[in-house]
BALOBA-1460 file (C-alpha; in Angstrom, 3 decimals):
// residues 76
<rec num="1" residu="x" x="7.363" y="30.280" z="-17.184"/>
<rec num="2" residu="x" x="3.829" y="29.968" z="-18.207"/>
<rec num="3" residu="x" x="1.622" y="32.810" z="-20.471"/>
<rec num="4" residu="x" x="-2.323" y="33.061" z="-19.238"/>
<rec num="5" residu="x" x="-4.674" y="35.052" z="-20.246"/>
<rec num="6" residu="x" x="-7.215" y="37.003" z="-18.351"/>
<rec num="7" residu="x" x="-10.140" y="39.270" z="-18.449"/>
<rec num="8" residu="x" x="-12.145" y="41.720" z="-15.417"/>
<rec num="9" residu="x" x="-15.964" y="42.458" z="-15.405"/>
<rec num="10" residu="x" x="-14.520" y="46.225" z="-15.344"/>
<rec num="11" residu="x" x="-12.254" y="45.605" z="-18.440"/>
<rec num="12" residu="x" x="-13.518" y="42.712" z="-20.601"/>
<rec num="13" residu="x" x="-11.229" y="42.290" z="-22.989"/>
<rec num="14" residu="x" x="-8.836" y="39.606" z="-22.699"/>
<rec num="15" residu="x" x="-4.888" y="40.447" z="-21.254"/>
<rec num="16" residu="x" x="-1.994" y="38.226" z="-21.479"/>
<rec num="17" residu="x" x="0.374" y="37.600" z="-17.929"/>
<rec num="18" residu="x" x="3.781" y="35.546" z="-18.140"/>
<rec num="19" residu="x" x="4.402" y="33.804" z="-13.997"/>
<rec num="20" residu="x" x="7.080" y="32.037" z="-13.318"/>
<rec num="21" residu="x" x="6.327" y="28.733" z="-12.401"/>
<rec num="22" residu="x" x="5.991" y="29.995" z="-8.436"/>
<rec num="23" residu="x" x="3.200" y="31.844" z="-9.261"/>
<rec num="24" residu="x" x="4.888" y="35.218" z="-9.421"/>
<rec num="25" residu="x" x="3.879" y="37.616" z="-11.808"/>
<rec num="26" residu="x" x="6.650" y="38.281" z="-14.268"/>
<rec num="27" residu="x" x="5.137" y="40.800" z="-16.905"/>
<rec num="28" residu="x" x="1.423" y="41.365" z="-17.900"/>
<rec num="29" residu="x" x="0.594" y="43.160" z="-21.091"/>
<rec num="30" residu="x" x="-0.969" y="47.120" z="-20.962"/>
<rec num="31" residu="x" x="-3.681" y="46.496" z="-23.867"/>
<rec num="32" residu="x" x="-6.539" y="44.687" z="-24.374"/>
<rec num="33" residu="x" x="-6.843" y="41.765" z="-27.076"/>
<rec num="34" residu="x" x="-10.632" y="40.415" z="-27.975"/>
<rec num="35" residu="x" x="-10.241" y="36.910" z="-28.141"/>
<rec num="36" residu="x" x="-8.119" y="34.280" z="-25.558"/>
<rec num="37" residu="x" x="-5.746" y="33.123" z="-28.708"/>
<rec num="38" residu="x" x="-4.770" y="36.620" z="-29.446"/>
<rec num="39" residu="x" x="-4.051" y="37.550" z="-26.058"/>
<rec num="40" residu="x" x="-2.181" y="34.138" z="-25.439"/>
<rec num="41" residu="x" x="-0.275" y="34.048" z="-28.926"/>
<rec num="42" residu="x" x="0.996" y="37.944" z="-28.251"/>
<rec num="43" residu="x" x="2.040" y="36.522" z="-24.693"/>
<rec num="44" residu="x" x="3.997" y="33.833" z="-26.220"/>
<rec num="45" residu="x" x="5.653" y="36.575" z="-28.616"/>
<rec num="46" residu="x" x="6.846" y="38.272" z="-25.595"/>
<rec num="47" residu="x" x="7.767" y="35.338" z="-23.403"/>
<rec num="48" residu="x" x="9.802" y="33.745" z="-26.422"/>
<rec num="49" residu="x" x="11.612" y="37.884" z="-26.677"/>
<rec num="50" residu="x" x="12.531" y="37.399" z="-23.133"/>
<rec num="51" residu="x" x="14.192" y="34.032" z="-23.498"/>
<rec num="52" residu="x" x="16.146" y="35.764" z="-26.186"/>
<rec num="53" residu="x" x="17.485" y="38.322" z="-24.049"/>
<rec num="54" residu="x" x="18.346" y="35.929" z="-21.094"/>
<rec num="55" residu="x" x="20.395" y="33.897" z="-23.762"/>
<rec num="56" residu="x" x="21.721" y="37.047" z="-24.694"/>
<rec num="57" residu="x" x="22.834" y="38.311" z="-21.339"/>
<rec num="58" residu="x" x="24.279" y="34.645" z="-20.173"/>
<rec num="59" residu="x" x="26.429" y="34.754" z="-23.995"/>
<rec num="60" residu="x" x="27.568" y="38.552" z="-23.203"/>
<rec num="61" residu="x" x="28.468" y="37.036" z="-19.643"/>
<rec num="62" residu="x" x="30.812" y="34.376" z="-20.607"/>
<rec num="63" residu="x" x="32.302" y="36.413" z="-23.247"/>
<rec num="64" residu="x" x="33.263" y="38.839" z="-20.926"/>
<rec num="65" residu="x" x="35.311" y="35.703" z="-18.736"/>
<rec num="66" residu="x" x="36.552" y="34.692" z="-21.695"/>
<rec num="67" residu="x" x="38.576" y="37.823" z="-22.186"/>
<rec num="68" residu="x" x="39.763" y="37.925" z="-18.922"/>
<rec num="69" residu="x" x="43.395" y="37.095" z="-18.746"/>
<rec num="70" residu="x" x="44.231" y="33.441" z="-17.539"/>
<rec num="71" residu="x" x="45.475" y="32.206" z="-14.254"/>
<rec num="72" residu="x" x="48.760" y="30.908" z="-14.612"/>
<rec num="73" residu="x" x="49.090" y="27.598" z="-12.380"/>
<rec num="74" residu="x" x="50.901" y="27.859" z="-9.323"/>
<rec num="75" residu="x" x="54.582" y="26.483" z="-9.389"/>
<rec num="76" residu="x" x="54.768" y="24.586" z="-6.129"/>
């Protein structure tokens, strides 16, 4: 995923957006930052939060399998 920043001749200050690396939009921030590095640096913040809670969710995934009972091999 990649963080840009952005600004409108109707809104001039400067907005973060993270895409994915399709092109989608992902998540674009509400306010307004005044300068590119602020916008992109808060972006980053964000972008690096959702990492964390992918990790998160995958970890809480597994450790639900993990307390799953086991198969017991079939006796043939």
């Amino acid at each position: 995923m990649q963080v840009t920043a952005f600004s409108t001749p109707a809104s001039p200050e400067w907005r973060w957006r993270i895409c994915d690396y399709a092109g989608e939009m992902v998540e674009e921030s509400h306010g307004g930052f005044p300068t590119i590095a602020a916008a992109v640096a808060t972006g980053m913040e964000r972008l690096g939060q959702m990492n964390l809670d992918q990790v998160k969710d995958a970890y809480r995934s597994m450790a639900v399998r993990s307390q799953r009972a086991p198969t017991r091999p079939r006796q043939w």
